[in-house]
PAGUGU-470554 format. One line per field, with one value per residue (C-alpha): residue number from 0; residue in one letter; y negated, z, x. Coordinates in Angstrom, 3 decimals, decimal comma. Example, Ala and Ser with C-alpha at 12.3 -4.5 7.8 and 13.67 -1.06 7.14 Angstrom:
<nodes>
num: (0 | 1) $
residuo: (A | S) $
py: (4,500 | 1,060) $
pz: (7,800 | 7,140) $
px: (12,300 | 13,670) $
</nodes>
This chain:
<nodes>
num: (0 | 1 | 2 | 3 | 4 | 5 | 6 | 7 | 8 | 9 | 10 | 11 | 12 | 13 | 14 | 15 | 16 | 17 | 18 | 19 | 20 | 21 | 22 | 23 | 24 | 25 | 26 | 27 | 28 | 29 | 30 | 31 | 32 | 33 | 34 | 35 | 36 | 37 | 38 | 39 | 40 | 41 | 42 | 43 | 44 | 45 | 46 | 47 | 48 | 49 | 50 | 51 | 52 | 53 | 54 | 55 | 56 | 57 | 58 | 59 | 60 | 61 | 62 | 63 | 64 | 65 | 66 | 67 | 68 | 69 | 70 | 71 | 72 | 73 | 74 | 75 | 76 | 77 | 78 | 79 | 80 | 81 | 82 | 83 | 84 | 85 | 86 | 87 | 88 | 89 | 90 | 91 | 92 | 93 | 94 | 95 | 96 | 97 | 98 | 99 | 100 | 101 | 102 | 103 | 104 | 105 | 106 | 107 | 108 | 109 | 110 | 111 | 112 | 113 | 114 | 115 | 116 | 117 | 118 | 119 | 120 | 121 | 122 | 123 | 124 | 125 | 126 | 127 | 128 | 129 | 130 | 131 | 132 | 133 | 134 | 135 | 136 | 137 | 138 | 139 | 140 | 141 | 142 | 143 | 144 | 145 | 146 | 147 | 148 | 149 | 150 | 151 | 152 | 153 | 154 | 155 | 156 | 157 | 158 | 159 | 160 | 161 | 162 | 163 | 164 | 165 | 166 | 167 | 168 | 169 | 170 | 171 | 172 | 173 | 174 | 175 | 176 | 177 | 178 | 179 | 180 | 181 | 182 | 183 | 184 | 185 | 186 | 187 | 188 | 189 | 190 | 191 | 192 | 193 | 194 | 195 | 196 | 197 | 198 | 199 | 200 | 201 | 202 | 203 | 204 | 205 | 206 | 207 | 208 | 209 | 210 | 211 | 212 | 213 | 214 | 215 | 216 | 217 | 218 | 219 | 220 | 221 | 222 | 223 | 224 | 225 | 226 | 227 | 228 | 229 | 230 | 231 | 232 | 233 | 234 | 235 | 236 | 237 | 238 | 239 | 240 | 241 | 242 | 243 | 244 | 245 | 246 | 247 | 248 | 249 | 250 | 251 | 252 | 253 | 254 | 255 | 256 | 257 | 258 | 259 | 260 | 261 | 262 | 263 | 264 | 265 | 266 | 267 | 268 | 269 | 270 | 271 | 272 | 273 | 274 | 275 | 276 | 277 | 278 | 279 | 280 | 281 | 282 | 283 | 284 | 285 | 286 | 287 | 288 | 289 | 290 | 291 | 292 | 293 | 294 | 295 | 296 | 297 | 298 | 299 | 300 | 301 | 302 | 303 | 304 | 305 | 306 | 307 | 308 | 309 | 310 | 311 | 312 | 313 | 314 | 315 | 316 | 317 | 318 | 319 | 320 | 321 | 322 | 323 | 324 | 325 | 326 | 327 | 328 | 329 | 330 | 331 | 332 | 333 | 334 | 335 | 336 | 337 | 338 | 339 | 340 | 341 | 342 | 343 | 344 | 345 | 346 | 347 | 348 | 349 | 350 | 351 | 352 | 353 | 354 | 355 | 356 | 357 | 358 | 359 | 360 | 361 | 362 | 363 | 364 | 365 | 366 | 367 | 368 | 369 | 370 | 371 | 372 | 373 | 374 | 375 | 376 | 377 | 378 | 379 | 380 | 381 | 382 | 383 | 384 | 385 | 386 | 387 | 388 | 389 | 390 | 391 | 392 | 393 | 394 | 395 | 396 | 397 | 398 | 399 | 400 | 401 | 402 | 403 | 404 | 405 | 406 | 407 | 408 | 409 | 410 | 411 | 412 | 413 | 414 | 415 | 416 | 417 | 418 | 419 | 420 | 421 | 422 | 423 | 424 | 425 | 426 | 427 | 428 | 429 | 430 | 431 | 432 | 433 | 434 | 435 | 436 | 437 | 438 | 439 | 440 | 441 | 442 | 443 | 444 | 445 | 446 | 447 | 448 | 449 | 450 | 451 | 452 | 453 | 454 | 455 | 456 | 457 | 458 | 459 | 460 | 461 | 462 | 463 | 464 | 465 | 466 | 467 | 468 | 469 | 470) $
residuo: (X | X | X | X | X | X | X | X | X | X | X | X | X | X | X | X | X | X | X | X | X | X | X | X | X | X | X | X | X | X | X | X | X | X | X | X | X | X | X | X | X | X | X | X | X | X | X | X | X | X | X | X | X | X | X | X | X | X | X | X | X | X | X | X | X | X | X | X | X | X | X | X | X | X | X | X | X | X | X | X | X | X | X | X | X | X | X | X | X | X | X | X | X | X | X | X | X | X | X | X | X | X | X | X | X | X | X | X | X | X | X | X | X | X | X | X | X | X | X | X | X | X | X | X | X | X | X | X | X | X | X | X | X | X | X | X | X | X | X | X | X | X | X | X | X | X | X | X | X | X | X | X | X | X | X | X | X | X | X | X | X | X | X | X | X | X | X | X | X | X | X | X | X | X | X | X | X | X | X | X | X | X | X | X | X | X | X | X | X | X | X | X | X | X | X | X | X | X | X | X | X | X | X | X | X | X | X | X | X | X | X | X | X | X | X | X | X | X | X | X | X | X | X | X | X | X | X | X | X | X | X | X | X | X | X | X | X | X | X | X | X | X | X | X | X | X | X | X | X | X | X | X | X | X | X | X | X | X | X | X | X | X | X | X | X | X | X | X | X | X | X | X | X | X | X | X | X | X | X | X | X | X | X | X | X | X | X | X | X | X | X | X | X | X | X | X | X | X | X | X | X | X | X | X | X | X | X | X | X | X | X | X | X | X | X | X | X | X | X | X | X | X | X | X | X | X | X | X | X | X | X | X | X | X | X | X | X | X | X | X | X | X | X | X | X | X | X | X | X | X | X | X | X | X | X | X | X | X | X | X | X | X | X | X | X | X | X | X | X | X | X | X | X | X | X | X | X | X | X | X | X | X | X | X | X | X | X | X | X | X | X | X | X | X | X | X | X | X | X | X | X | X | X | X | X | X | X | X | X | X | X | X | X | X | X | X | X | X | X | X | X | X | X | X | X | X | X | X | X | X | X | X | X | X | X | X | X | X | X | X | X | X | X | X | X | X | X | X | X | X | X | X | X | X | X | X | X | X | X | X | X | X | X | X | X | X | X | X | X | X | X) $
py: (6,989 | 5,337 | 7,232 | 7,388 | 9,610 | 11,875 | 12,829 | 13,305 | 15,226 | 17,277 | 17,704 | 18,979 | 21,235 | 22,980 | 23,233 | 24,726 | 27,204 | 28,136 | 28,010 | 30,140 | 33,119 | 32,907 | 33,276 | 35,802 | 38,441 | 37,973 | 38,831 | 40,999 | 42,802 | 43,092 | 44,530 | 47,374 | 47,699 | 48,700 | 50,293 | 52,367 | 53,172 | 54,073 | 56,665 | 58,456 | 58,781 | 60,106 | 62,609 | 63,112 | 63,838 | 66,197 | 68,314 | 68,134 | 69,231 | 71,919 | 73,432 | 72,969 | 74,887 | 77,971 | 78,129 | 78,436 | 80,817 | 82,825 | 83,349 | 84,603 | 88,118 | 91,064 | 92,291 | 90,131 | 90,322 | 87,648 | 84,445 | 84,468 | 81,108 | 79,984 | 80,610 | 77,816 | 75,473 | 75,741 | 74,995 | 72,286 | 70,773 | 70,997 | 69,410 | 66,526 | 65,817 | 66,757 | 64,787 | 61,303 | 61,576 | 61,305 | 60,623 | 61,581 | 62,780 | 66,230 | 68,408 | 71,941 | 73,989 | 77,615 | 79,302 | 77,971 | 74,576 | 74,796 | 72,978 | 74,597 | 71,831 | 68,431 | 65,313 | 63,577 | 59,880 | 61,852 | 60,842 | 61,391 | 62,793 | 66,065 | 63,916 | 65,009 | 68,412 | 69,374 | 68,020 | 69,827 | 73,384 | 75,850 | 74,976 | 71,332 | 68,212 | 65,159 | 61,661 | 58,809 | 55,085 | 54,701 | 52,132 | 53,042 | 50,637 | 47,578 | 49,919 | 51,637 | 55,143 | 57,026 | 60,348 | 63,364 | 67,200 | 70,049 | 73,928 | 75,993 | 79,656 | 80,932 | 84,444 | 85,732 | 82,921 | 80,101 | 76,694 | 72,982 | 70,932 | 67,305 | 64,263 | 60,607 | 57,936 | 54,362 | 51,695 | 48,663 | 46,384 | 46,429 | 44,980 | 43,114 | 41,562 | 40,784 | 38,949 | 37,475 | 37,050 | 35,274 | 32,582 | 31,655 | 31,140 | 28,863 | 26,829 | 26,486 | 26,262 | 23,464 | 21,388 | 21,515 | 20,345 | 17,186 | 16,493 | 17,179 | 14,525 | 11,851 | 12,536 | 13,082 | 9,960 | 7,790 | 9,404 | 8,966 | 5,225 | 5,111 | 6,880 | 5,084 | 1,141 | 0,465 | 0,901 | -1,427 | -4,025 | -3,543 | -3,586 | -6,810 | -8,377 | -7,847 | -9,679 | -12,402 | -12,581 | -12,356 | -15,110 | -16,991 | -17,097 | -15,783 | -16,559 | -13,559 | -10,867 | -7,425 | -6,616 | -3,478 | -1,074 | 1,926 | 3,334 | 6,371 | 6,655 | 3,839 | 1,714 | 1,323 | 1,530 | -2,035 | -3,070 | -2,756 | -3,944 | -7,514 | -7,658 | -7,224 | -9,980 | -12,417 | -11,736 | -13,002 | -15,539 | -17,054 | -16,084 | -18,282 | -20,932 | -21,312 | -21,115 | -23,993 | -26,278 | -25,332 | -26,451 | -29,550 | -30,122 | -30,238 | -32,182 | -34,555 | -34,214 | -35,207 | -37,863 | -39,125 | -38,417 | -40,013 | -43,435 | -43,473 | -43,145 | -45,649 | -48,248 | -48,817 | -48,185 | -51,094 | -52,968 | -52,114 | -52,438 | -56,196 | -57,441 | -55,708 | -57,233 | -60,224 | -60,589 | -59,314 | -61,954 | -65,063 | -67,395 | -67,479 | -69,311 | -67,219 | -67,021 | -65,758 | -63,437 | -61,796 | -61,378 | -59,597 | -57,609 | -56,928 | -55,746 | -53,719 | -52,025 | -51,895 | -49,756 | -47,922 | -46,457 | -46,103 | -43,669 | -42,036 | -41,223 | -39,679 | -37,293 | -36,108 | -35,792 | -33,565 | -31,516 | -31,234 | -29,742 | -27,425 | -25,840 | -25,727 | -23,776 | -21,005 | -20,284 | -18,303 | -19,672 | -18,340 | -18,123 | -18,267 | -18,795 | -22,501 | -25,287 | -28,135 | -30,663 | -30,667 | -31,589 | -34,461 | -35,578 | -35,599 | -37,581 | -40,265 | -41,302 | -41,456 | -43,702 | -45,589 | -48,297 | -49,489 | -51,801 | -53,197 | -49,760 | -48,647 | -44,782 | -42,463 | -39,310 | -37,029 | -32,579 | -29,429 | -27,238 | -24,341 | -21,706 | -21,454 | -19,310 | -21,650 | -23,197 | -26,311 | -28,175 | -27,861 | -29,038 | -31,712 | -32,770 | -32,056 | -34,177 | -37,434 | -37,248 | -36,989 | -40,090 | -42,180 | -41,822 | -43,080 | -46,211 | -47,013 | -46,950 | -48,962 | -52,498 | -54,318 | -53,768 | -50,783 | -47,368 | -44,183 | -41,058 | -37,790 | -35,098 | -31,573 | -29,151 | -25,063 | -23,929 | -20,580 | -20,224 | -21,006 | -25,215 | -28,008 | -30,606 | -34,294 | -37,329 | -39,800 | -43,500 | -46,345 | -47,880 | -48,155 | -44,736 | -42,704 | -42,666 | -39,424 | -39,200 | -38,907 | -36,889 | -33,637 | -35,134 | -37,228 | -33,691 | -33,456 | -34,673 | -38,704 | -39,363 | -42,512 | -43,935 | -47,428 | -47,791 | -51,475 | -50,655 | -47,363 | -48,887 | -51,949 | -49,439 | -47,072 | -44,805 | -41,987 | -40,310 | -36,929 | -36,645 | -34,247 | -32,361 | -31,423 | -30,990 | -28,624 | -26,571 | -26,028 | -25,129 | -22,509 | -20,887 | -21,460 | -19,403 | -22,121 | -25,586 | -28,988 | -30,111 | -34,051 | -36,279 | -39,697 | -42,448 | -45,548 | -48,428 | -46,898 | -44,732 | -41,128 | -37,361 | -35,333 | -31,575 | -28,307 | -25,178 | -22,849 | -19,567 | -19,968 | -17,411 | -14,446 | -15,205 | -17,252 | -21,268 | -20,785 | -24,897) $
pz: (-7,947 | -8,000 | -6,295 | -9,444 | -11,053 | -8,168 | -8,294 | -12,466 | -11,656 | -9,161 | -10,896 | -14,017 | -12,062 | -10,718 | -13,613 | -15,604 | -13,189 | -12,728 | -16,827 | -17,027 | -14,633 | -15,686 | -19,265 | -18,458 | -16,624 | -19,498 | -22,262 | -20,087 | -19,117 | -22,581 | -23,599 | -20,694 | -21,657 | -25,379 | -24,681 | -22,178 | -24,979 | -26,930 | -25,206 | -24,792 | -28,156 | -28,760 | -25,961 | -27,913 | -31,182 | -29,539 | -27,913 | -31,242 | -33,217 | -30,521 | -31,614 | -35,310 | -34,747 | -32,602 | -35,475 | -38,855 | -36,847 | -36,325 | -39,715 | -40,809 | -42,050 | -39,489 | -40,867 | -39,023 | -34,928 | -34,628 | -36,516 | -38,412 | -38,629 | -43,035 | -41,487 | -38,712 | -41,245 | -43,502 | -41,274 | -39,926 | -43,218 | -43,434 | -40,418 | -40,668 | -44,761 | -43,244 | -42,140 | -41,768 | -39,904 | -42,707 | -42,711 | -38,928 | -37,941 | -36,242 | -34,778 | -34,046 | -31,683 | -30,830 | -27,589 | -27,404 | -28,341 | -31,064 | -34,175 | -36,412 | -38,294 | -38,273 | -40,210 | -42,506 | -40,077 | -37,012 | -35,406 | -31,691 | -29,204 | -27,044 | -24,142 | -23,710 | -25,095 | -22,404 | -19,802 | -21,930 | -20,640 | -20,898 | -18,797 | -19,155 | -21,572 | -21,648 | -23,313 | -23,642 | -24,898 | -26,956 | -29,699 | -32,781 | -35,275 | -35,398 | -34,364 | -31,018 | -30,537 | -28,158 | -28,278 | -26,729 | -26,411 | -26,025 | -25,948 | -28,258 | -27,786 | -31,531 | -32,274 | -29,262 | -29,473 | -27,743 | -29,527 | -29,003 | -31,038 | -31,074 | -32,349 | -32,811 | -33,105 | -34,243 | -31,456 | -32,733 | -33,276 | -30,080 | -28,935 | -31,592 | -30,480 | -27,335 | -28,819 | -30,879 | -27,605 | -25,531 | -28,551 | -28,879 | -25,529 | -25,226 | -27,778 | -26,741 | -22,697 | -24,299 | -25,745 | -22,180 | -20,706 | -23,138 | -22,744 | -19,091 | -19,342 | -20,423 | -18,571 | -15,084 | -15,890 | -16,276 | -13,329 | -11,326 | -12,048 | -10,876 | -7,360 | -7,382 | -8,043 | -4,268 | -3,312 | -5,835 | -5,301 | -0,950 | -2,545 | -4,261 | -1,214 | 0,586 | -1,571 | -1,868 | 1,827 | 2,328 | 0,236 | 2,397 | 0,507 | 3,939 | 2,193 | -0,494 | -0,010 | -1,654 | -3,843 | -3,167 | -5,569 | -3,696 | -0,745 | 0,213 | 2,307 | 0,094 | 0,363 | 4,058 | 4,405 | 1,958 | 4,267 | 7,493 | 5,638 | 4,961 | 8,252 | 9,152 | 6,984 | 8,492 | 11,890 | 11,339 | 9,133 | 11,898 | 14,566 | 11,786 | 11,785 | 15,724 | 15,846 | 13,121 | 15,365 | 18,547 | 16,897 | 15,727 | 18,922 | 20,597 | 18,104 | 18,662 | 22,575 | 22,282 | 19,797 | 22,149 | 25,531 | 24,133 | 23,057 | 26,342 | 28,529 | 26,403 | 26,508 | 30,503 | 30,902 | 28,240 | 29,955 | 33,623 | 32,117 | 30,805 | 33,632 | 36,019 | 33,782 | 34,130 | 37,734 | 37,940 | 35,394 | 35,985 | 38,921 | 38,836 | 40,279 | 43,097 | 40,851 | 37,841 | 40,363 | 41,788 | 38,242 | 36,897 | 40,247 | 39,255 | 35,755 | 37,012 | 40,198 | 37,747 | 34,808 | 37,478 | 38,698 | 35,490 | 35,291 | 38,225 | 37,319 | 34,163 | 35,944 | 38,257 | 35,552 | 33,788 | 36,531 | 37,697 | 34,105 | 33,873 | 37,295 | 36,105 | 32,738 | 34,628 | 37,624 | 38,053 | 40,326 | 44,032 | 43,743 | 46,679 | 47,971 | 48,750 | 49,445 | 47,298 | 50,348 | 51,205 | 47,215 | 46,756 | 50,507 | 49,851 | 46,306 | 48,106 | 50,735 | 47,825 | 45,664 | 48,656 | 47,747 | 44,529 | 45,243 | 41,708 | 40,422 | 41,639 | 42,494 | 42,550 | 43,564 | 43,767 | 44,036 | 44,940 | 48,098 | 46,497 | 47,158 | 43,945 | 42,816 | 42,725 | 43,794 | 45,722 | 45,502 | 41,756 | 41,305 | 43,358 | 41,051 | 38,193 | 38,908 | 40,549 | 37,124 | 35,253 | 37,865 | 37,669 | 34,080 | 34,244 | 36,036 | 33,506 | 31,149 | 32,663 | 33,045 | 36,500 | 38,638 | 35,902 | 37,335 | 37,808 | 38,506 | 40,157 | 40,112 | 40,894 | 40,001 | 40,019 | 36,066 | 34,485 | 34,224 | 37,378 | 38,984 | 36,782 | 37,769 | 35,977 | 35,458 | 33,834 | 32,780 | 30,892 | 29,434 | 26,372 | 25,167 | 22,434 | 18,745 | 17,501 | 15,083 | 18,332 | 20,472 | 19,498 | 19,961 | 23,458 | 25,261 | 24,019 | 26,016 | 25,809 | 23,719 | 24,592 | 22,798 | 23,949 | 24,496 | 25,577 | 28,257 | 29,255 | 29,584 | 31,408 | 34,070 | 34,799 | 32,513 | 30,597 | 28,485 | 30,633 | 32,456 | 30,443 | 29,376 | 32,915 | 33,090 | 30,662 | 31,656 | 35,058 | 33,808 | 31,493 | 34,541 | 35,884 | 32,784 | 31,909 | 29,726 | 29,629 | 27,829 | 26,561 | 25,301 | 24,417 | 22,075 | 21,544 | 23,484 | 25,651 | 27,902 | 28,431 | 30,028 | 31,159 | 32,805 | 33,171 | 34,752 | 37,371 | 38,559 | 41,520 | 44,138 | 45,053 | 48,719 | 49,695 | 51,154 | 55,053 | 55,423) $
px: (-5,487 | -8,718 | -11,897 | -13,802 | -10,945 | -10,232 | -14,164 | -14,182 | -10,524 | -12,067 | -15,374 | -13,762 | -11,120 | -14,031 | -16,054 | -13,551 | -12,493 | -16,241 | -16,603 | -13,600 | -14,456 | -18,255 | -17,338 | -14,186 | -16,753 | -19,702 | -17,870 | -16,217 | -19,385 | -20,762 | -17,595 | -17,203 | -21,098 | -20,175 | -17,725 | -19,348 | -21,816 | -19,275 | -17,490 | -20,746 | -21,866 | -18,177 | -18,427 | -21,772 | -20,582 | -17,522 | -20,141 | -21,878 | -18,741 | -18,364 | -21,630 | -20,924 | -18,068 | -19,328 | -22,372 | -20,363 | -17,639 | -21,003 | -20,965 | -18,054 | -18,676 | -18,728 | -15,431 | -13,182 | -13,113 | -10,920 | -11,948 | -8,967 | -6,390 | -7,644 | -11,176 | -10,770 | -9,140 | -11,664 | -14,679 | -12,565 | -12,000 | -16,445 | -16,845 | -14,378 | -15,736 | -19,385 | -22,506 | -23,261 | -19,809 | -17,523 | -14,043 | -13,688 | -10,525 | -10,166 | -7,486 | -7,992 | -4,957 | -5,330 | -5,088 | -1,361 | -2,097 | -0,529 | -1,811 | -4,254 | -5,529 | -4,880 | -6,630 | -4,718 | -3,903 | -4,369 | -1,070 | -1,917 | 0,228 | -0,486 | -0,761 | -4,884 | -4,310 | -2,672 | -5,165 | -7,710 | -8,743 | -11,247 | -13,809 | -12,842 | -13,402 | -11,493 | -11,349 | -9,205 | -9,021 | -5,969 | -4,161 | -2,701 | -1,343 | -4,601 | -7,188 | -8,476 | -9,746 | -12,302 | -10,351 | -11,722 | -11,196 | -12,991 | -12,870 | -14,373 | -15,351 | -15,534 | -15,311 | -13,351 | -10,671 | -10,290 | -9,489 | -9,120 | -11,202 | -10,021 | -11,758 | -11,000 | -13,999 | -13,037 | -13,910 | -11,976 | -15,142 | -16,255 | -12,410 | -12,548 | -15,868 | -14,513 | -12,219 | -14,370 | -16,586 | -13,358 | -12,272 | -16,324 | -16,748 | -13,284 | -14,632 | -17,606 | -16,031 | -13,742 | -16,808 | -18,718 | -15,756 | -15,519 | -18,857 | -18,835 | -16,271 | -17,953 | -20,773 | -19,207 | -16,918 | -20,394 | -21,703 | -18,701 | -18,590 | -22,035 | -21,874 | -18,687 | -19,933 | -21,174 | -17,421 | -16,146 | -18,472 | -17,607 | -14,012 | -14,658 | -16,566 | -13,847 | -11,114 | -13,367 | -14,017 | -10,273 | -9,666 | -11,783 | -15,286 | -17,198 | -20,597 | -20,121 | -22,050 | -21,747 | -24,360 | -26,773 | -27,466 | -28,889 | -30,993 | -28,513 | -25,337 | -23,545 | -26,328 | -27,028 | -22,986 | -23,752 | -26,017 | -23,803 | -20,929 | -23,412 | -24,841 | -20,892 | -20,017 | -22,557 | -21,914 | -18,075 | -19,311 | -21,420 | -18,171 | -15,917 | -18,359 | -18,712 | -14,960 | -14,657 | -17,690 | -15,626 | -12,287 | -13,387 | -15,518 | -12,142 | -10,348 | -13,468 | -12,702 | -9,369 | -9,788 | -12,240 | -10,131 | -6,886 | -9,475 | -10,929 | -7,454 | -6,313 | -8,526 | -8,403 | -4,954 | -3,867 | -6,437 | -4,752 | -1,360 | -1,921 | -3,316 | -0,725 | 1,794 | 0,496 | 0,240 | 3,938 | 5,791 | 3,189 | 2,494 | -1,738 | -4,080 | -6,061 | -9,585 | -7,068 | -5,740 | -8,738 | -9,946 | -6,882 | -7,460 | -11,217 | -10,287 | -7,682 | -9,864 | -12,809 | -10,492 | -8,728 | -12,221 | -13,344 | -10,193 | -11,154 | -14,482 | -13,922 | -10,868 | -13,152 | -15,930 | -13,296 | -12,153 | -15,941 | -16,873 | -13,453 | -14,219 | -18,320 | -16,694 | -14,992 | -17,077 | -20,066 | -23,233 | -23,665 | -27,400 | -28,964 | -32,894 | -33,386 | -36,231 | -36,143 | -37,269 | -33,469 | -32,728 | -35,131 | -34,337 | -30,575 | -31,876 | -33,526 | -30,626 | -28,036 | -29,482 | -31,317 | -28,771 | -29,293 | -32,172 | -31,891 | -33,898 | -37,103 | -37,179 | -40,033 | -40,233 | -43,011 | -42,654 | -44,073 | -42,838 | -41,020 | -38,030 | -35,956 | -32,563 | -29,752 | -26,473 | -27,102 | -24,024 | -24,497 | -27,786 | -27,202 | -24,226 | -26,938 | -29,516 | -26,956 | -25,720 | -29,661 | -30,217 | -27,366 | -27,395 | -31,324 | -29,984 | -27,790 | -30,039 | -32,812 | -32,603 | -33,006 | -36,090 | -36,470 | -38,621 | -36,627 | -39,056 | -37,726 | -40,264 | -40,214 | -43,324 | -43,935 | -44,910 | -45,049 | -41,700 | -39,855 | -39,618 | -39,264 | -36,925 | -37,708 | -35,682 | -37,580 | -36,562 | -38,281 | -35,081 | -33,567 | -33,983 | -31,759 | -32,717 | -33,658 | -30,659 | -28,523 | -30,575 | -28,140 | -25,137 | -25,506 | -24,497 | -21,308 | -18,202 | -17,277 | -20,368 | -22,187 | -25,295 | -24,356 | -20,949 | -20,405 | -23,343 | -21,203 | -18,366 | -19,431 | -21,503 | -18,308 | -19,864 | -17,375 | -19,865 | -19,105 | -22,297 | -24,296 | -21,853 | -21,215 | -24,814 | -24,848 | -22,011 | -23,872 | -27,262 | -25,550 | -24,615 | -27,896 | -29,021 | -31,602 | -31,027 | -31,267 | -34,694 | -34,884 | -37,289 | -37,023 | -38,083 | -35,729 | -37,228 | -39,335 | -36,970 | -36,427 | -36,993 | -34,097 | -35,418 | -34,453 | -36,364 | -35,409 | -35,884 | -38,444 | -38,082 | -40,230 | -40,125 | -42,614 | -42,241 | -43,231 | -43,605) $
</nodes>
């Protein structure tokens, strides 16, 4: 059952159960109020008769001691044919009970007779035929005798008000709840259309469509539950989209891996076949040899690259406090070599948070990635300088650059701006991606700038440390 009905069902269970005993103890209450009046104006009017009949026994003439029997039936017949009273019905018993006079369609029993005494009155509500009676009883004290003056009053309008009272107010209970129905079913479907649309987000997220989001329509509970429920929704869609980049990054990756394992080892294959089903010359020879030693190192690099950039991946950094001297000094005697580049390198004294070994492998890569770029006799600056922010490390180049359309992708693993001149230098393309993978651990990144033509600017900032350089 939907959510919507359970709240009209509900809503009309309880309003018809409140409609019900509400209108059950009104009508109620007016009735035990009329009736109440009732019963007093007939204990009234027996009091009344009471008198009546104690003043005409008064004056029956002196000659009698004893009200005699015709005498009581006859001032009974003038009291129940008397006053504005007329057509009451009376019964008058004498001092056995026994029946004097009695009314013509007074059919009672002697039920409150009995229960009547002398110093006594009584009433009772009672039902005879279609119509409902106060009757009430009384003793009289007329003329040295002592009767029983009985007298029936007609009540039947006030019961048949009350039933009057009960079928008005289930009609008019039964209209309240129709129009309570309509009303509570619109209102229902309104406190009610928050969940439908979350229900309808949902489905549609479910099918896939993570961009939906569910419309809000209100600033209570429902509302801000819309609200979470969005926020929800674009949380997982950016999750879903990360997880879509990361898949096809490594679809890319091995796309990328299986073209650059092929290429050298068809290259070492050919050759090595080659040399093992021909007779060669010695210059064919050692240049089979070269391509072979050249793609075979070429191999080597990247698997190391590789490994280097798994191991980067999973570990975490054992920061320590170190000087950079031993950095740049380590720098300058392993590319003291290459005489073909001219290096510069210029830096502050400073302590700063990191793992050596790594930074090391950092900035060779920054470096050796500069060289390749530059042509011979080309300038290759280190630099190293204190800022705001912790110690800038700089590798700067004045080769052939990167166009800005492939500034964002040159991180990522096997991409190479140039790859003829890659491939040629022993280059893999996995150099800044292992850069990258080690500054993340570093908590800091790897900052570029470069312009094609006129070379580039590889740094990355580091935490400096609080203790003081003492060279």
């Amino acid at each position: 059952m939907k959510f919507s009905l359970k709240i009209l069902l509900w809503t009309m269970t309880v309003m018809a159960l409140a409609l019900g005993f509400s209108g059950f103890y009104f009508v109620n209450f007016v009735f035990e109020t009329s009736l109440s009046r009732e019963v007093g104006q007939a204990k009234d009017e027996s009091s009344i008769l009471g008198f009546a009949f104690e003043t005409a026994a008064l004056s029956v003439p002196a000659k009698y001691s004893v009200l005699p029997d015709n005498t009581v039936e006859e001032i009974a017949a003038n009291l129940e044919k008397g006053g504005q009273s007329a057509g009451r019905l009376l019964r008058i018993s004498d001092e056995e009970k026994n029946a004097l006079y009695v009314s013509d369609g007074f059919e009672m029993d002697e039920a409150l007779l009995m229960r009547t005494e002398e110093d006594t009155k009584a009433y009772r509500i009672i039902r005879s035929d279609d119509h409902y009676y106060v009757h009430t009883g009384t003793a009289v004290n007329a003329l040295n005798r002592i009767l029983y003056l009985e007298n029936l009053k007609d009540v039947s309008e006030v019961f048949t008000e009350r039933a009057i009272g009960f079928s008005l107010y289930r009609r008019v209970t039964l209209i309240m709840l129709c129009a309570g129905l309509f009303v509570m079913y619109f209102i229902s479907s309104m406190l009610t259309k928050p969940v439908r649309l979350l229900t309808e987000a949902t489905k549609r997220m479910a099918a896939g469509d993570y961009a939906y989001r569910a419309k809000e329509i209100s600033q209570d509970e429902l509302g801000e539950l819309t609200r979470d429920f969005n926020s929800m929704a674009g949380a997982l869609e950016q999750n879903i989209e990360k997880l879509r980049e990361e898949i096809d990054a490594k679809e890319e990756f091995m796309g990328a891996f299986a073209h650059e394992l092929k290429t050298p080892l068809t290259a070492i294959i050919g050759y090595a076949d080659m040399l093992r089903s021909h007779r060669l010359d010695e210059e064919k020879s050692i240049l089979s040899a070269n391509y072979i030693y050249t793609e075979g190192k070429r191999l080597e690099t990247m698997s190391l690259r590789l490994l280097d950039i798994i191991i980067a991946g999973k570990e975490d950094a054992q920061l320590q406090t170190v000087s950079v001297e031993p950095v740049f000094d380590y720098l300058k005697e392993m590319f003291c070599a290459r005489h073909e580049i001219e290096f510069h390198y210029t830096y502050e004294q400073c302590r700063i948070e990191a793992e050596v070994s790594l930074i090391k492998t950092v900035l060779v890569n920054l470096i050796d990635n500069a060289c390749k770029a530059s042509e011979d006799n080309g300038r290759v600056e280190v630099s190293g300088c204190a800022v705001d922010s912790g110690y800038r490390f700089a590798v700067r180049d004045y080769g052939i650059g990167i166009p800005q359309a492939e500034l964002h992708k040159i991180t990522k693993a096997f991409y190479m701006v140039d790859k003829s001149r890659a491939r040629s230098k022993n280059g893999a393309g996995l150099g800044l991606a292992l850069c990258v993978q080690i500054l993340n651990i570093h908590h800091s990144e790897l900052h570029i700038e470069s312009e094609a033509g006129k070379g580039s600017c590889f740094s990355f900032v580091l935490t400096k440390s609080e203790v003081r350089d003492e060279s």
